[in-house]
C-alpha positions as CSV (number, residue, x, y, z in Angstrom):
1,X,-149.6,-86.0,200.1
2,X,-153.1,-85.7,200.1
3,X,-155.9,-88.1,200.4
4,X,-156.9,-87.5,196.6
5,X,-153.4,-88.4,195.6
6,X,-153.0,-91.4,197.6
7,X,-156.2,-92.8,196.0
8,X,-154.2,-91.8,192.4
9,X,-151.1,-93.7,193.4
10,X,-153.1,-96.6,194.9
11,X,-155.2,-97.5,191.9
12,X,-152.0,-96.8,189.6
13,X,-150.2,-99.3,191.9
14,X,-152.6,-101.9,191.7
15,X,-153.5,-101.6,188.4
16,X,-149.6,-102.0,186.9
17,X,-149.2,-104.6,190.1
18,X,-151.9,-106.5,188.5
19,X,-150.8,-106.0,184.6
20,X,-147.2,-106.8,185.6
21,X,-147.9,-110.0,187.5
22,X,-150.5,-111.7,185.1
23,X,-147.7,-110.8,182.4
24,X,-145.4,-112.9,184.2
25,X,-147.1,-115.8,185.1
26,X,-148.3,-116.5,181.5
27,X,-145.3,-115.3,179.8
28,X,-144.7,-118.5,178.1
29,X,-148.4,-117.9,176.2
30,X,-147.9,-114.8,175.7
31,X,-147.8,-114.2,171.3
32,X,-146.5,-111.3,170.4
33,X,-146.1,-109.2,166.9
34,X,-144.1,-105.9,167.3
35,X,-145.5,-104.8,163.9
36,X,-149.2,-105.5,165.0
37,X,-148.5,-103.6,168.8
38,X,-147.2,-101.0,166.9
39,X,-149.9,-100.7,164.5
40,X,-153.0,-101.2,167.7
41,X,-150.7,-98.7,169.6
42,X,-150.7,-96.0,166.4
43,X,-154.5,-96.6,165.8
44,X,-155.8,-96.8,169.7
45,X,-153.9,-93.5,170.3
46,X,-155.5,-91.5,167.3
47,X,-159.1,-92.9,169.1
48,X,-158.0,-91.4,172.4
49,X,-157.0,-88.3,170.8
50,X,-160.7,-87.7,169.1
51,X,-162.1,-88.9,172.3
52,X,-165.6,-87.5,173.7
53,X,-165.5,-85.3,176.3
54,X,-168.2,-85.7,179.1
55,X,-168.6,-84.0,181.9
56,X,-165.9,-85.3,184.1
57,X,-163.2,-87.1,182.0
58,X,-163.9,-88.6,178.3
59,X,-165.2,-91.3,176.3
60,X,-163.1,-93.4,174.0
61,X,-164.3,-95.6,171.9
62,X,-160.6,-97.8,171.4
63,X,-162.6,-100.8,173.7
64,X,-163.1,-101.7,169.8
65,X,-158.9,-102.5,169.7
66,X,-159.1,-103.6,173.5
67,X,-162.0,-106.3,171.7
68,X,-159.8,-107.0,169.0
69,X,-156.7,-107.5,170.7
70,X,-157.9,-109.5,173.0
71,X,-158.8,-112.2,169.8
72,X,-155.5,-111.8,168.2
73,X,-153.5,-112.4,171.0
74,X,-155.4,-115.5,173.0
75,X,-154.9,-112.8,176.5
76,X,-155.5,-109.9,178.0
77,X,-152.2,-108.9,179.2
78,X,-150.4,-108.2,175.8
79,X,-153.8,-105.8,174.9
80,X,-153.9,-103.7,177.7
81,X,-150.0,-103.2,177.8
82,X,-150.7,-101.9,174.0
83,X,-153.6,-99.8,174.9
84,X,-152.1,-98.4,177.4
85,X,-148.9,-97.4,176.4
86,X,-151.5,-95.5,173.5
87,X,-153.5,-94.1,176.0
88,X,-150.7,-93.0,178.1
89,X,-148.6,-91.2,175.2
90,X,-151.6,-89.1,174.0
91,X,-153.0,-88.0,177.4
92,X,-149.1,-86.1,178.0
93,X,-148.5,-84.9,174.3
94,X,-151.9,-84.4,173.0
95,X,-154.0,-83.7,176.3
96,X,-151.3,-82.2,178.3
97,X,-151.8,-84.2,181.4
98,X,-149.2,-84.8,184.2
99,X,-147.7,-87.9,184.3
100,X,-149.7,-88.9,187.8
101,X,-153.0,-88.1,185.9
102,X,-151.7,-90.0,183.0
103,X,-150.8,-93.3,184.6
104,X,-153.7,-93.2,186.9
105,X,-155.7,-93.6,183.7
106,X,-153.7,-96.6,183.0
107,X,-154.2,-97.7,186.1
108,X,-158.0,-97.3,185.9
109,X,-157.7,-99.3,182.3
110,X,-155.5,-102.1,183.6
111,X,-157.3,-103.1,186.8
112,X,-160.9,-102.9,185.5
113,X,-160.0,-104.3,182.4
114,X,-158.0,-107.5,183.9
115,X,-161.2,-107.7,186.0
116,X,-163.6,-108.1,183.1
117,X,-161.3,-110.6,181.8
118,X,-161.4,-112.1,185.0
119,X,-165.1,-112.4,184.6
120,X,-165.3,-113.4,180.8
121,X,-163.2,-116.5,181.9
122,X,-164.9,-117.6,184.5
123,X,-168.3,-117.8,182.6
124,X,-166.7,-119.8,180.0
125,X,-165.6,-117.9,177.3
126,X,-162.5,-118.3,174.4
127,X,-160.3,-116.1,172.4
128,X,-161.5,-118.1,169.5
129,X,-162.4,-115.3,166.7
130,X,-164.5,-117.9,164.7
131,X,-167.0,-118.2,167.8
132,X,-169.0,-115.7,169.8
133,X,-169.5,-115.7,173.3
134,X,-172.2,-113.5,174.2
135,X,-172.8,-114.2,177.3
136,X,-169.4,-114.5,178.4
137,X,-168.7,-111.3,176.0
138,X,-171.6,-109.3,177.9
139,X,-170.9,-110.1,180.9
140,X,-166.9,-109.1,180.6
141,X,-168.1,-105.9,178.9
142,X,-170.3,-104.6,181.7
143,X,-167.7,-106.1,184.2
144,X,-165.2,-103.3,183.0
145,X,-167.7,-100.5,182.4
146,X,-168.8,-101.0,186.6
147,X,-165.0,-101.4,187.9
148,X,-164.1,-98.3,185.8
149,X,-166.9,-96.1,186.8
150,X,-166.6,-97.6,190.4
151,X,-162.8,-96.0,190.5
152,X,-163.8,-92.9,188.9
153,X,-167.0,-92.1,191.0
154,X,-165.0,-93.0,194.2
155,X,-162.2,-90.6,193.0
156,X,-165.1,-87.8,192.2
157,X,-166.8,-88.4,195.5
158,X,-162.9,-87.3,197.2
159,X,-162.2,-84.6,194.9
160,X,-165.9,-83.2,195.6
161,X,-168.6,-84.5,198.0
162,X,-171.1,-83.0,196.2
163,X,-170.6,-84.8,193.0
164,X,-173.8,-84.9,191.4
165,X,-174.9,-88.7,191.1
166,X,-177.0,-87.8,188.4
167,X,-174.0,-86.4,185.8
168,X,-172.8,-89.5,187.1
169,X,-175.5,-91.9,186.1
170,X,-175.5,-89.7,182.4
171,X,-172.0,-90.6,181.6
172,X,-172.5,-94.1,182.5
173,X,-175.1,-94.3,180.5
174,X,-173.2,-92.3,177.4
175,X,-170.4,-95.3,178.6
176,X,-172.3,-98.2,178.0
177,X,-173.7,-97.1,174.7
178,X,-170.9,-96.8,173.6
179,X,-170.2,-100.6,173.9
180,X,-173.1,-101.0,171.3
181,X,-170.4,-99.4,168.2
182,X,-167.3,-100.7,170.1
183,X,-168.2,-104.7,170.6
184,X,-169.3,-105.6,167.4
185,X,-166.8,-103.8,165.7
186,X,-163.9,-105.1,167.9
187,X,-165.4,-108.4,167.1
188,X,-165.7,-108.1,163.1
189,X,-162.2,-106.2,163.4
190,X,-160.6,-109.5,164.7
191,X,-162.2,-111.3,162.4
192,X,-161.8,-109.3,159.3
193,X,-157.6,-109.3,160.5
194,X,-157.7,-113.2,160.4
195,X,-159.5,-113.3,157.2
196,X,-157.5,-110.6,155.2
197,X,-154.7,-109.3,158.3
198,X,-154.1,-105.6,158.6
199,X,-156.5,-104.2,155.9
200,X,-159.6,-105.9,157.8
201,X,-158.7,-103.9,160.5
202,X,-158.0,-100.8,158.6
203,X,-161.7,-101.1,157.4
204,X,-163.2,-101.4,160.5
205,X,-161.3,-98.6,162.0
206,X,-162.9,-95.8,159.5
207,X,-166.4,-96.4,160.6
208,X,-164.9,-96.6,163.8
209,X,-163.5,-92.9,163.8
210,X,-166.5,-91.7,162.1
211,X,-168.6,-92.9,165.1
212,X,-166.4,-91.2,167.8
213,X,-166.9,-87.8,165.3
214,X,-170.4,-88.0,165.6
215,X,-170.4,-89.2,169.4
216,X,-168.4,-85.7,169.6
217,X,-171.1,-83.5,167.8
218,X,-173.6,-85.2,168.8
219,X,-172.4,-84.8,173.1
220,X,-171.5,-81.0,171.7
221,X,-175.1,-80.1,170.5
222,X,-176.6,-82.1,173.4
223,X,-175.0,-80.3,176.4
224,X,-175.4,-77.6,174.2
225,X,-179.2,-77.8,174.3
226,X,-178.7,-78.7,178.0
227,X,-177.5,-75.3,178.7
228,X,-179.8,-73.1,176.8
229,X,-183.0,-75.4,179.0
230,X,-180.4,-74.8,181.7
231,X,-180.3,-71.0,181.2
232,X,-184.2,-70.7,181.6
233,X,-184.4,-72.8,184.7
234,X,-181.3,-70.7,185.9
235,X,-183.1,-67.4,185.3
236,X,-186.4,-68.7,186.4
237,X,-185.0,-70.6,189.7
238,X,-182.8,-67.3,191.0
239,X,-185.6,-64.8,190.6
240,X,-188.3,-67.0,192.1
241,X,-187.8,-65.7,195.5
242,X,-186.7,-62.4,197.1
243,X,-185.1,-63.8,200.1
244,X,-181.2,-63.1,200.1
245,X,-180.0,-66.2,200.9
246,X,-182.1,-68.3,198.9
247,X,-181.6,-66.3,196.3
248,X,-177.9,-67.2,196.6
249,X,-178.5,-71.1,197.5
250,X,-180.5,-71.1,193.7
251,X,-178.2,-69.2,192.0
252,X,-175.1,-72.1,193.6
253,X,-177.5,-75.0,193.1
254,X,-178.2,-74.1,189.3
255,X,-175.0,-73.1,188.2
256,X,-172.9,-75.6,189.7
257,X,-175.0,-78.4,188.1
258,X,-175.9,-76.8,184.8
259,X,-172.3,-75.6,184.1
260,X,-170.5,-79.2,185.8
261,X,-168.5,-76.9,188.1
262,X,-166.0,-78.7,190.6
263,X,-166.3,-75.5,192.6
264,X,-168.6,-72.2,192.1
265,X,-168.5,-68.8,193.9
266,X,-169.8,-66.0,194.3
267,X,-168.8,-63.1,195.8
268,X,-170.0,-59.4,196.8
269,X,-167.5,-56.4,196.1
270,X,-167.3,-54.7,199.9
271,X,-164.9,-51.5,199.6
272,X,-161.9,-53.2,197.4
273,X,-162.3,-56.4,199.0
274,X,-164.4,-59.8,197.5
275,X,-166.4,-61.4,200.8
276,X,-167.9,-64.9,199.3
277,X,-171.2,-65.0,199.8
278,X,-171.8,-68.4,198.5
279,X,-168.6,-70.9,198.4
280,X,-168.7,-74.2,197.6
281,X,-165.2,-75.6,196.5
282,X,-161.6,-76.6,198.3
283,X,-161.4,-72.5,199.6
284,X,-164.8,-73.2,201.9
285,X,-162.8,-73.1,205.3
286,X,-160.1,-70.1,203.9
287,X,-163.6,-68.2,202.5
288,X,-164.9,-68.2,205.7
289,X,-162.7,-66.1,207.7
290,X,-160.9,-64.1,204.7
291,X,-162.2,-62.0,202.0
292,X,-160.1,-61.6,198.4
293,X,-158.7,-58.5,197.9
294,X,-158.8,-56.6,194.5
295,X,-156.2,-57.7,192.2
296,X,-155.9,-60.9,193.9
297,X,-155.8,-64.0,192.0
298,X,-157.8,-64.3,189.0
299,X,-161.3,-63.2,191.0
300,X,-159.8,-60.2,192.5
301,X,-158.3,-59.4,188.3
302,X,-161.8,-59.8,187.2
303,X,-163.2,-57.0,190.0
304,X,-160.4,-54.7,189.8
305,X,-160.3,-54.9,185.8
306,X,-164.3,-55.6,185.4
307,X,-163.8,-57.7,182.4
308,X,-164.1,-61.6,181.9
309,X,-161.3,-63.8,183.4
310,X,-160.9,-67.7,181.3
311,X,-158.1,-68.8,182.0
312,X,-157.7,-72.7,181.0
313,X,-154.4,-74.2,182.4
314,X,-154.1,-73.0,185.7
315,X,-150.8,-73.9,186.0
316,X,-149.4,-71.6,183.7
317,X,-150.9,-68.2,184.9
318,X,-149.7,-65.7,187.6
319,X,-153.6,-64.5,188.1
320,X,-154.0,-67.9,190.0
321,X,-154.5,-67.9,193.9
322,X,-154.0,-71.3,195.3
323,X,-154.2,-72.4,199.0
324,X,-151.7,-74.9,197.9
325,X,-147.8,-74.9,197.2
326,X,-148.2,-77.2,194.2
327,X,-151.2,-76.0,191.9
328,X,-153.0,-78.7,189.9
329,X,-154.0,-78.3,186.5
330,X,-157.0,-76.8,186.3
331,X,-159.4,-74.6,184.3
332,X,-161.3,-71.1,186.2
333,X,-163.4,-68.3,184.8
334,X,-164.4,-65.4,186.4
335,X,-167.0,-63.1,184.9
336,X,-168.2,-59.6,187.2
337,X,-171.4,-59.0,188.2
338,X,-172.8,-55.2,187.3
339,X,-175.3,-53.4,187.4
340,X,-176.0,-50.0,186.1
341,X,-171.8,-50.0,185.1
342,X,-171.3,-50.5,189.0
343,X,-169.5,-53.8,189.8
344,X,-171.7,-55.2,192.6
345,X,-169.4,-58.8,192.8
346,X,-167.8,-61.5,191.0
347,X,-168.7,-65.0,189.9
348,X,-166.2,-67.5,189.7
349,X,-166.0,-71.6,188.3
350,X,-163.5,-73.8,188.7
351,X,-163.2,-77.3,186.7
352,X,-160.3,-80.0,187.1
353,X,-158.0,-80.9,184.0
354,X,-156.9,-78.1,181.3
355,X,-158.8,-76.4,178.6
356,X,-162.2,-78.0,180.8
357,X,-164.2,-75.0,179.4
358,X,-165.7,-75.4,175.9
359,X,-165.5,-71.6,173.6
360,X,-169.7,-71.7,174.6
361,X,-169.3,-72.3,177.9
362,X,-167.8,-68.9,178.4
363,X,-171.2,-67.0,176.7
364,X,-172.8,-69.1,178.4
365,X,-171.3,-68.3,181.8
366,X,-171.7,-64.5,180.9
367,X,-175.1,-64.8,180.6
368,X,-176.1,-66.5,183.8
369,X,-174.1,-63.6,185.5
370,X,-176.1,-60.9,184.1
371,X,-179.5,-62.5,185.5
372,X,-177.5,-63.4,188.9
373,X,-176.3,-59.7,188.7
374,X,-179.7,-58.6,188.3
375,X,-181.4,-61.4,190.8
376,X,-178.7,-60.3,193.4
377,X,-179.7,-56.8,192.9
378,X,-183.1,-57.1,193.6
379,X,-182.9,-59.6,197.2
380,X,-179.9,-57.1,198.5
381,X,-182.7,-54.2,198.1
382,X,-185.0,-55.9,199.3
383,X,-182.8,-57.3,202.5
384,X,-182.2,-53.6,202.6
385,X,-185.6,-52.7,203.3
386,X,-185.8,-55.9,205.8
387,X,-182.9,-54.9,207.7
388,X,-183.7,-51.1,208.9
389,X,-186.7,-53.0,210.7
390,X,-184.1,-55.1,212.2
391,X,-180.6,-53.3,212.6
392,X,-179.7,-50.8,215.4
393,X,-179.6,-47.5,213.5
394,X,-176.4,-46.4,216.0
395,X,-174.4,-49.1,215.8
396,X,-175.5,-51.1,212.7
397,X,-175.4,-54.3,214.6
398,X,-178.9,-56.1,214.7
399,X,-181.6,-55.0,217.2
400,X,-183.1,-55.7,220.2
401,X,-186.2,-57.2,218.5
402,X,-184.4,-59.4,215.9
403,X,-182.4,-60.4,218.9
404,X,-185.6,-61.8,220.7
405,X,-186.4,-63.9,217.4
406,X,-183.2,-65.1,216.4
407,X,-182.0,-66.6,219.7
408,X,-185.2,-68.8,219.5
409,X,-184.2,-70.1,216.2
410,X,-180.7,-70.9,217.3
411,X,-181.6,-72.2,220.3
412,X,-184.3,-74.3,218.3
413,X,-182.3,-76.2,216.1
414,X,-179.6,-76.9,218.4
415,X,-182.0,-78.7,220.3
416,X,-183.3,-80.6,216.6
417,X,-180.0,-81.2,216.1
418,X,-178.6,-82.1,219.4
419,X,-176.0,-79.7,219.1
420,X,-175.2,-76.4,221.3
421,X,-175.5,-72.6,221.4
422,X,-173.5,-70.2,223.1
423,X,-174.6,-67.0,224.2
424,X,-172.4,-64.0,225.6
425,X,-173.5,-60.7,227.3
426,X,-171.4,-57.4,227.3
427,X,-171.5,-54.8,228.9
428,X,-169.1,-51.4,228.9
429,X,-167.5,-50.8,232.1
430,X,-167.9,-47.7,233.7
431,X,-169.8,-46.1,230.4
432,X,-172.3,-43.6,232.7
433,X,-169.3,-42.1,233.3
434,X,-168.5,-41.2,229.5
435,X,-172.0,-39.8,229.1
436,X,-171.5,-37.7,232.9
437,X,-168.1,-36.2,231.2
438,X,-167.8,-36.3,227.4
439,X,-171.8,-36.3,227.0
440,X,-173.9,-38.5,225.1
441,X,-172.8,-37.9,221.5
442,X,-169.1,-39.0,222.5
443,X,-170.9,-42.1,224.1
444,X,-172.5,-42.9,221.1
445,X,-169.8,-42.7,219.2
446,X,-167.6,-45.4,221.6
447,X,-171.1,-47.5,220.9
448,X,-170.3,-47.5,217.2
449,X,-166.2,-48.0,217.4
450,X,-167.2,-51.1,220.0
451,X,-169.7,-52.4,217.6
452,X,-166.8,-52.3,214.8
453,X,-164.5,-54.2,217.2
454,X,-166.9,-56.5,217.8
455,X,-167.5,-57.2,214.1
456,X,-163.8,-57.8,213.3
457,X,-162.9,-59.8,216.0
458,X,-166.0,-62.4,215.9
459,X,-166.2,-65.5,213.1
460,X,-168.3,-64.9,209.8
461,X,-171.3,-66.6,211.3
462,X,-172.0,-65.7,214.5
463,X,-174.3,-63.1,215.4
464,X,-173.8,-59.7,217.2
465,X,-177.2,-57.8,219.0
466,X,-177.4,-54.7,220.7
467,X,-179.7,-55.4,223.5
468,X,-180.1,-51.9,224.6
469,X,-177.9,-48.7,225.8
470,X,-174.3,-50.2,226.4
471,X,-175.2,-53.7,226.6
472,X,-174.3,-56.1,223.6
473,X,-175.5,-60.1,223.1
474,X,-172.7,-62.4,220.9
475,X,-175.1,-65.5,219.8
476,X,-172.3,-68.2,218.8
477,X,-174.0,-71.2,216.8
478,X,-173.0,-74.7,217.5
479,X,-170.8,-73.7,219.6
480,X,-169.7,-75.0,223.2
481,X,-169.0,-72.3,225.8
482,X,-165.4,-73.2,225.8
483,X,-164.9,-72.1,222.2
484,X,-167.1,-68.7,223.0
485,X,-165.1,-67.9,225.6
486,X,-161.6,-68.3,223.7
487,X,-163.2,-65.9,221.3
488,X,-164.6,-63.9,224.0
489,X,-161.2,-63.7,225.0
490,X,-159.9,-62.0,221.9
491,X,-162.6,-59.6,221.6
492,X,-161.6,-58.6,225.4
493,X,-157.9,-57.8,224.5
494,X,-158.7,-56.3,221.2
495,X,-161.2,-53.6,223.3
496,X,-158.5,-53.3,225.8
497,X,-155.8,-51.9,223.5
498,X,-158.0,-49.8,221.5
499,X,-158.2,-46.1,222.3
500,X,-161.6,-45.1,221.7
501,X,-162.5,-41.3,221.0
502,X,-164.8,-39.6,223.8
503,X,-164.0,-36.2,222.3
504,X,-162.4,-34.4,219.5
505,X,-158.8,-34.1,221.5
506,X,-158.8,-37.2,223.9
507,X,-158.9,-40.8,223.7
508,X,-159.3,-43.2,226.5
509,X,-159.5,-46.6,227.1
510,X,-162.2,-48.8,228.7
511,X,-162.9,-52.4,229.4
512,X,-166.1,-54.6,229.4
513,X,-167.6,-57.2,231.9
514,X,-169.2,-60.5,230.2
515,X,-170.9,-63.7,231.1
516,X,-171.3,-66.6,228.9
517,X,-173.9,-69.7,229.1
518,X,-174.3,-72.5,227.1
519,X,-177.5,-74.4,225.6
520,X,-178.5,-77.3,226.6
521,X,-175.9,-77.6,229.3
522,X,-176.8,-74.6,230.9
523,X,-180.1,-73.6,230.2
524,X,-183.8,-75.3,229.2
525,X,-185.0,-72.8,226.5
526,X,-183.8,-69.2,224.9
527,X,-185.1,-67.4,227.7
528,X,-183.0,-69.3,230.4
529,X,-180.1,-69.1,228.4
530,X,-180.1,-64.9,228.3
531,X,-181.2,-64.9,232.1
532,X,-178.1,-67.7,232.8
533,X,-176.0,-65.3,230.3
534,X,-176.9,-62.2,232.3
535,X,-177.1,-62.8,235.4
536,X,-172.7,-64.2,235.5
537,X,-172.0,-61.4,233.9
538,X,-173.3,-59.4,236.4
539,X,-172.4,-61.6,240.0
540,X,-169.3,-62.8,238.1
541,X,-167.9,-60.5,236.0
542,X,-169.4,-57.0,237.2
543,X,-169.1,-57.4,240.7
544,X,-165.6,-59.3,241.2
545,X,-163.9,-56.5,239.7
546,X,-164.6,-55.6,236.1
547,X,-162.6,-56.5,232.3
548,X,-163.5,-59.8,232.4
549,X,-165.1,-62.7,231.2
550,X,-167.2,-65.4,233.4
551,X,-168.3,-68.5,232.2
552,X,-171.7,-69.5,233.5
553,X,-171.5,-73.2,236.0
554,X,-174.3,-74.8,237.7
């Protein structure tokens, strides 16, 4: 069970812990009317059903019968047992939610709801319909609006460390203006009942479910308006630079807020595979070493199919891909990116809960991916132009001169960071020889099938060089030596069994020699760290016999 779950489980426990023991110690208080429960129950459950949708979770306006309740039965208990049992019934038959989601929200109701009580008392106040206690009244109010949104930001936070504190702050805000319909009416709806019984609160209840209609349209056209303001920034933030990777840290940035995405990612069709070029979502660590294949989940359906992919309960489609045994319900579109009718990647979205995506949102969605389509499109040819002044036209690995910059950068913010760098030279064994017999054009080609190995065998994000005729550089960021090595390792025994072709009719196989050095432990800028790097490789590796890796020691 994950962490996420046991957070679930731990405010559902405490919550009914709470409810269940208060109900028992003032059971001999407690009044209670089975045609009055049934009646809040009936009436609370039709609010929750209408309720608001914000950006993570809802907005119901049934405090109004919490209010109420609360009046007519001189206790909190008896209310939130009613309300709950409401809210619980709708969320599985209406909403479709699990049973875990469902009494989680009871739990959420029952222990910030006991705590606001817990607070209303304290300060003074009575269930006494004929007076008000506004301070007391206030007070309980804002008490359960903080414990609620206290649970629910904490569970966010868990579910996504990103969450953005300011849709946070927007549906608090949303939350606590709600209490300005929902406290006067619960008040005037207890005492309306004790003046005329159940048609007082019948009376109060239409203008109540009028309010949570407009609160509805009024949310829709708002977010509405959000994403069309949204939609400019979007286009005006992913075009306002050239640079490749900025480009894609905009486009992630935008998006993800714009859209209320619980993950976003993008990805760049390579062959028939998808290699995520911006990830930000529970498939990070999986993203990093793997690329989706075509046909694979409900991103590789949108690449190989080049159409839209919405899909709005995730638990009941066979598209879905899911680094987990049990999915959780969930909502994902998919939507390719093209240009000129050629499908240059995909953009995906992922949102918790079923049906999470409004029918808009989908346009929407479309349309940011034909301005990322054509932003992407743009930085890629210009990175294009960038790279042939910094790639090895043999080999396609990065140059010589790149090399000479990069290793400062790395080397840099290591040291600003107080982290390390790791830095491994290679060099063919016995490659003179393959130019003396097979000739140069067979050597250049064991160049390029090396450089291939290399590319495969090393981690997304570190760095390969050619530092010049059969000598290659591995730059490993924030890594120790240890770790360079182990992956030196593999690199070594995948050369090893690989033929590689020195003429048309004959393969053979060869071996490299390669030293590794670490910064700071080993060296005292960029430059020390390559003559460290080279010069084991050479008295360690080189001379002691060859196919081998030696790790530099002072």
């Amino acid at each position: 069970m994950n962490k996420v779950r046991i957070y679930k489980w731990l405010i559902t426990t405490m919550g009914l812990s709470l409810l269940i023991i208060g109900t028992i110690n003032n059971v001999d208080k407690l009044v209670f009317s089975p045609w009055l429960i049934l009646f809040f129950i009936l009436l609370s459950g039709f609010l929750e059903r209408i309720a608001v949708p914000l950006n993570r979770g809802h907005l119901s306006l049934s405090f109004a019968f919490i209010l109420c309740a609360f009046y007519l039965f001189d206790n909190v208990y008896v209310p939130i047992w009613i309300i709950s049992l409401g809210i619980f019934t709708t969320l599985l038959i209406f909403h479709k939610r699990t049973v875990e989601d469902a009494l989680f929200n009871v739990g959420i109701i029952s222990a910030s709801t006991i705590a606001g009580g817990l607070v209303y008392s304290l300060l003074g106040g009575d269930w006494t319909v004929t007076s008000i206690n506004l301070i007391p009244l206030l007070a309980m109010t804002f008490a359960i609006s903080i414990a609620n949104h206290i649970i629910l930001s904490i569970f966010f936070f868990m579910v996504d460390k990103d969450t953005n504190i300011k849709q946070r702050t927007n549906d608090f805000t949303w939350d606590l203006s709600s209490y300005l319909i929902t406290v006067p009416l619960g008040f005037l709806m207890a005492l309306l009942y004790d003046m005329v019984g159940f048609l007082g609160i019948q009376i109060v209840f239409v203008p109540l479910a009028t309010s949570s209609y407009v609160f509805r349209l009024y949310k829709k056209v708002f977010q509405f308006n959000e994403q069309l303001n949204g939609l400019y920034e979007v286009a005006h933030e992913i075009n306002a630079t050239l640079d490749f990777d900025k480009t894609l840290d905009n486009i992630g940035e935008q998006v993800s807020e714009l859209m209320h995405l619980d993950s976003f990612y993008i990805f760049l069709a390579e062959g028939k595979e998808l290699r995520a070029v911006y990830s930000k979502g529970d498939m990070v660590e999986y993203l990093e070493t793997e690329n989706m294949k075509f046909g694979q989940g409900a991103t590789g359906y949108c690449a190989e199919h080049k159409e839209t992919v919405l899909i709005l309960d995730t638990t009941k489609d066979d598209r879905i891909f899911t680094l987990h045994e049990e999915r959780t319900p969930g909502s994902i579109i998919a939507v390719p990116l093209m240009c000129k009718d050629k499908l240059i990647g995909v953009m995906s979205g992922v949102k918790a809960g079923k049906n999470a995506f409004e029918n808009n949102e989908a346009k929407i969605f479309e349309l940011m991916a034909y301005q990322v389509s054509v932003a992407l499109a743009n930085a890629k040819a210009f990175k294009e132009v960038e790279d042939m002044a910094i790639i090895d036209e043999l080999t396609k690995v990065y140059n010589y001169r790149y090399f000479q910059q990069r290793v400062h950068q790395e080397v840099e913010r290591a040291a600003l960071e107080g982290s390390t760098v790791s830095l491994m030279v290679i060099d063919l064994d016995d490659f003179k020889q393959v130019n003396d017999v097979h000739g140069h054009t067979a050597g250049n080609k064991v160049l390029i099938e090396l450089a291939q190995i290399l590319r495969k065998s090393v981690r997304k994000y570190d760095v390969i060089f050619r530092y010049g005729g059969d000598e290659f550089v591995v730059v490993f960021p924030n890594t120790d030596k240890q770790t360079a090595y182990t992956i030196g390792k593999r690199i070594l025994e995948n050369v090893a069994k690989n033929p590689f072709s020195c003429s048309e009719d004959k393969k053979e196989y060869l071996t490299f020699s390669a030293g590794i050095a670490e910064f700071p432990t080993d060296a005292d800028d960029h430059l020390d760290l390559m003559r460290k790097a080279d010069r084991i490789m050479y008295v360690g590796s080189k001379e002691r016999g060859k196919n081998k890796i030696t790790l530099y020691a002072k």
